[in-house]
C-alpha positions as CSV (number, residue, x, y, z in Angstrom):
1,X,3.6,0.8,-8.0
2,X,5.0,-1.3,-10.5
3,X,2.4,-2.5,-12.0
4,X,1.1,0.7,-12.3
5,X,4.5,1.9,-14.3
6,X,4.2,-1.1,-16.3
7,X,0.0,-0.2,-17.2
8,X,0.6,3.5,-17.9
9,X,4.0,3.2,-19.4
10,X,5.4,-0.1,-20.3
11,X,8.7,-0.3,-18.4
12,X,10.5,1.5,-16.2
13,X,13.1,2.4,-18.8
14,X,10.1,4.2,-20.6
15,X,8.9,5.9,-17.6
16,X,12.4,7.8,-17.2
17,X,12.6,8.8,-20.7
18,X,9.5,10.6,-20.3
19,X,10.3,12.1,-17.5
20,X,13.8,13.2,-18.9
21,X,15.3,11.4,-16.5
22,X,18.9,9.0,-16.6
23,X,18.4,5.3,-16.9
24,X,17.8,3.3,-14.0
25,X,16.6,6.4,-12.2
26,X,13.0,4.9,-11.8
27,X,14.2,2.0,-10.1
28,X,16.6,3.3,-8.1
29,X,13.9,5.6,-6.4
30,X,11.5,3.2,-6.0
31,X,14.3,0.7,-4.4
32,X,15.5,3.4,-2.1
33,X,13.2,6.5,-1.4
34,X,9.9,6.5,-4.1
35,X,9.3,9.8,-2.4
36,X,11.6,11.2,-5.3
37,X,9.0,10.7,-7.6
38,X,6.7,13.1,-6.2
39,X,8.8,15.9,-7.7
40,X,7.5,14.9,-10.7
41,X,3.9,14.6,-10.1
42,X,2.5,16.6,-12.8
43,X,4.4,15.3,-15.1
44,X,3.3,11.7,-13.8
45,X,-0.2,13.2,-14.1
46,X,-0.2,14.3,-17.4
47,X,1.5,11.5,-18.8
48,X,-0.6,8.8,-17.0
49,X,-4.2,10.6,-17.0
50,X,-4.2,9.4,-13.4
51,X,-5.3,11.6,-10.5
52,X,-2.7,13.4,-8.2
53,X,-4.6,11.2,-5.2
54,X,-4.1,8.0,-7.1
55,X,-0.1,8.6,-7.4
56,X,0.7,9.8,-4.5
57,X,-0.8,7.0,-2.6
58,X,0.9,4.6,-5.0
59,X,4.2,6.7,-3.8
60,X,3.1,6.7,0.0
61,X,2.3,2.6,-0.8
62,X,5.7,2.1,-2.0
63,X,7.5,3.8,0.4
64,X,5.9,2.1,3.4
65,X,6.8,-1.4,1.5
66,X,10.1,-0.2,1.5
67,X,10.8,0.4,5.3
């Protein structure tokens, strides 16, 4: 998942600001529940030209890292 943040968007930093989101928001989500980020999946979408399937399996990915 990061690496696909830093592909499509540079930095994490950059990745909240286009979602309109606080800093550190992005990494705290992806440290604790990345699940969050499927709230904003056509956002993440639109932004990223990437396919709902693609993301959310990134998201699924990260979360299963996580536990």
């Amino acid at each position: 998942m990061n690496d696909w943040i830093t592909e499509k968007f540079g930095t994490q930093q950059r990745l909240d600001q286009a979602l309109g989101l606080p800093k550190k928001t992005i990494n705290r989500w992806l440290n604790s529940d990345p699940r969050h980020l499927l709230r904003h999946l056509p956002e993440l979408v639109k932004l990223s030209g990437a396919s709902h399937e693609e993301i959310v399996d990134l998201i699924l990915d990260k979360q299963k890292q996580n536990t």
